[in-house]
C-alpha positions in Angstrom: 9.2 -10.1 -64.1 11.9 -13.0 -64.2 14.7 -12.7 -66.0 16.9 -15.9 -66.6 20.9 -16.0 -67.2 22.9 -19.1 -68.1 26.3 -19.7 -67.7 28.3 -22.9 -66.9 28.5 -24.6 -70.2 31.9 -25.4 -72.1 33.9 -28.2 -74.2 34.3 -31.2 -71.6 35.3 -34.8 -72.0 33.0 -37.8 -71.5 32.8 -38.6 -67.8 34.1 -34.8 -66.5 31.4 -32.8 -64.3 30.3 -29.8 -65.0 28.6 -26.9 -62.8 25.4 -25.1 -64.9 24.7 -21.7 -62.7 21.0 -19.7 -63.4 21.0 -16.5 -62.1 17.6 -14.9 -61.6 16.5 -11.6 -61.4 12.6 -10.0 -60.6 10.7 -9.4 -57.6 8.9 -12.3 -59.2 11.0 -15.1 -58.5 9.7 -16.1 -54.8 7.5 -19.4 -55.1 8.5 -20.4 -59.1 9.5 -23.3 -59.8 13.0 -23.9 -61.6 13.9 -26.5 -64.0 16.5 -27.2 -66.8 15.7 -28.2 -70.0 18.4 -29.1 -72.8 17.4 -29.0 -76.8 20.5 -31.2 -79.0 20.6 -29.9 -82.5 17.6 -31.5 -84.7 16.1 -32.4 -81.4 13.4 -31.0 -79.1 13.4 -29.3 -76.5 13.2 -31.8 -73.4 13.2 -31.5 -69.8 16.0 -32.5 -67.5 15.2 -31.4 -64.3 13.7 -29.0 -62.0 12.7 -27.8 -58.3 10.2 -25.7 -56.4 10.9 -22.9 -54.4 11.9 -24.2 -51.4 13.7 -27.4 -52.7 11.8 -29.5 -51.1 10.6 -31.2 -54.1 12.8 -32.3 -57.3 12.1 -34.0 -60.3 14.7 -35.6 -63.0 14.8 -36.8 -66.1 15.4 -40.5 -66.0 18.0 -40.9 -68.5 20.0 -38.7 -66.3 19.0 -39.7 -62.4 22.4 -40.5 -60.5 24.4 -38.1 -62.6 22.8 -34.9 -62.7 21.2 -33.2 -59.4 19.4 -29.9 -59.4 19.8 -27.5 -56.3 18.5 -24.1 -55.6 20.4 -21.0 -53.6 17.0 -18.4 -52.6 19.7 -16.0 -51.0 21.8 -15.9 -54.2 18.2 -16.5 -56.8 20.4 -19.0 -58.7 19.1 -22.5 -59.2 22.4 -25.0 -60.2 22.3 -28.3 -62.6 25.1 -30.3 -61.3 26.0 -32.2 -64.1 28.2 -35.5 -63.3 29.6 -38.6 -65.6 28.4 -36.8 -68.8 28.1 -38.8 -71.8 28.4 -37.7 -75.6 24.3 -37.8 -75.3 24.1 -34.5 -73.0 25.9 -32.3 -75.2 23.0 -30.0 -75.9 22.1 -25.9 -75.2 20.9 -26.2 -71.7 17.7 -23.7 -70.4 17.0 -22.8 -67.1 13.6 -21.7 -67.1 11.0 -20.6 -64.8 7.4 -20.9 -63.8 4.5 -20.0 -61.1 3.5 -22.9 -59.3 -0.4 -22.8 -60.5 0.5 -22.3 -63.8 1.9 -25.6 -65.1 3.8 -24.5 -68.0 7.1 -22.8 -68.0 7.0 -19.2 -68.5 10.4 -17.7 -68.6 13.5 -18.6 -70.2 16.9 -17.8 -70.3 19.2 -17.4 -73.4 20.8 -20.9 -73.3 24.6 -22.3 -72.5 26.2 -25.0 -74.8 27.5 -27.7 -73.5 29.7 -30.1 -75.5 30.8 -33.6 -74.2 33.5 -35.2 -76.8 34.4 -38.5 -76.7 
């Protein structure tokens, strides 16, 4: 089965980038989908981004389209949330998670990275 791993996140200043890295392991991974999701304290859980398998196909979160971009390494089973022009508003634990492509719900999740964008 998958297994997710975060790591990326930090203390950044509003309009720095930042690199989110998803490193998957299972014989499992071939075909799922990828995605991001972020949860800010008090908030809910909310999806940011994600990708299918062969990265043809992406889809973002529209608060976030023209900053952040979602791309996927097969060779390496990583799946990156390039995170650009960040705002006080993303600071959030980000998830990458994954899921089969009938199944239409997210199935595996990683532990979560923190990312913190101060002012």
């Amino acid at each position: 089965q998958v297994q997710l791993v975060e790591s990326g996140g930090g203390l950044v200043q509003t309009g720095d980038s930042l690199r989110l890295s998803c490193a998957a392991s299972g014989r499992t991974f071939s075909g799922y989908w990828m995605g991001w999701f972020r949860q800010a304290p008090g908030k809910e859980r909310e999806f940011v981004a994600d990708i299918t398998w062969s990265g043809e196909s992406t889809y973002i979160k529209d608060s976030v389209k023209g900053r952040f971009a979602i791309v996927r390494d097969n060779a390496k089973n990583t799946v990156y949330l390039q995170m650009n022009s960040l705002k006080p508003e993303d600071t959030a634990v980000y998830f990458c998670a994954a899921r089969a492509p009938g199944s239409g719900k997210y199935e595996y999740w990683g532990q979560g990275t923190q990312v913190t964008v101060s002012l």
